[in-house]
C-alpha positions in Angstrom: 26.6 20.7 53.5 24.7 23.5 54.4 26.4 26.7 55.8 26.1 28.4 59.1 26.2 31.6 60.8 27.4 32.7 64.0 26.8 36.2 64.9 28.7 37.6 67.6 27.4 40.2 70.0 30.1 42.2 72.1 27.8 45.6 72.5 26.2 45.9 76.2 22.6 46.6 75.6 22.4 49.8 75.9 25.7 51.1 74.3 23.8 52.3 71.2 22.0 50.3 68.8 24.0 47.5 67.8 23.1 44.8 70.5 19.7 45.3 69.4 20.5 45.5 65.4 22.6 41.9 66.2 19.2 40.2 67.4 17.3 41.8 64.8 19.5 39.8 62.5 19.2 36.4 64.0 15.5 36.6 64.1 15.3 37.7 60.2 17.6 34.9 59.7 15.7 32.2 61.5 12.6 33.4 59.8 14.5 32.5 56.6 15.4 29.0 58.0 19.5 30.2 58.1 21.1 27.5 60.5 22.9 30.1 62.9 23.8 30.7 66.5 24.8 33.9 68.6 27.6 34.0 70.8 27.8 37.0 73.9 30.9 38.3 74.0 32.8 41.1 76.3 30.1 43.5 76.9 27.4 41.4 75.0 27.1 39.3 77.9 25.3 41.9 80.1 22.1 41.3 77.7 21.7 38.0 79.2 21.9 39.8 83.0 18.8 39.9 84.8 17.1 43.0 86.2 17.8 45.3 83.2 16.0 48.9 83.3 16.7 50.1 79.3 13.9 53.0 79.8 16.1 54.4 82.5 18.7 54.9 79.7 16.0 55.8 77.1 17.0 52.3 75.6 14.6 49.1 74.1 14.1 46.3 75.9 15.6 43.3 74.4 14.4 40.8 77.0 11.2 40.1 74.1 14.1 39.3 71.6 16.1 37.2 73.7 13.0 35.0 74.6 12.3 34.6 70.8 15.2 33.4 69.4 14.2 29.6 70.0 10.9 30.1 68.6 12.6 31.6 65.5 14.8 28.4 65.4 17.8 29.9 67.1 18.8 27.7 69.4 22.3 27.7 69.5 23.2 30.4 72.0 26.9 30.5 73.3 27.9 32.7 76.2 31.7 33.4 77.2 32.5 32.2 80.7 35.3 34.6 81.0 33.3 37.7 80.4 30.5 36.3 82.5 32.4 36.0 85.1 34.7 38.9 84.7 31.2 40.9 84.6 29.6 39.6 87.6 26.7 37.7 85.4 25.8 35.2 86.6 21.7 34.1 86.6 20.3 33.9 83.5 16.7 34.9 83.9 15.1 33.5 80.9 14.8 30.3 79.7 18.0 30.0 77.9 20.4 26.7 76.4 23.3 29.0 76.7 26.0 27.1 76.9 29.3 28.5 78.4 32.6 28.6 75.8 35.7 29.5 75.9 37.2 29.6 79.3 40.2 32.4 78.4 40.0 35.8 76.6 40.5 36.6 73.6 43.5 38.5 72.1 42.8 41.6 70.9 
């Protein structure tokens, strides 16, 4: 049985680089052929929001990533509904499979 990965993304987009650095990763991995998903969590979910302006915040735009996960065989892309809601996120502008999990917050 093969192993999987799920990396979870909790940074907003532009709260330094670790939003971007958690993409990076899933792309190197589905170059490699690594069965893995991402899952927005908390904050991560506001990289899925639509009308993001990183330059105004001196930040990358991670739109390009997002839109090539599937074509780096990442296709399993999990979004909280709590923190969507809870965020006010609710259109997802790209062509996306995200599918909503977990329906409570989680402890902390």
């Amino acid at each position: 049985m093969a192993k999987s990965l799920l990396i979870i993304s909790r940074q907003a987009p532009w709260n330094g680089p670790s939003a971007r650095e958690a993409l990076d990763i899933a792309l190197a991995g589905g170059a490699f052929d690594l069965p893995l998903g991402m899952l927005f969590l908390d904050d991560g979910v506001f990289q899925l929001a639509p009308g993001q302006q990183p330059t105004a915040v001196q930040q990358k735009n991670l739109a390009a990533n997002l839109q090539a996960l599937p074509m780096f065989g990442v296709e399993e892309l999990f979004a909280c509904s709590h923190s969507l809601t809870r965020r006010g996120v609710a259109a997802i502008p790209w062509r996306c499979r995200c599918k909503c999990w977990m329906t409570r917050p989680l402890p902390r």
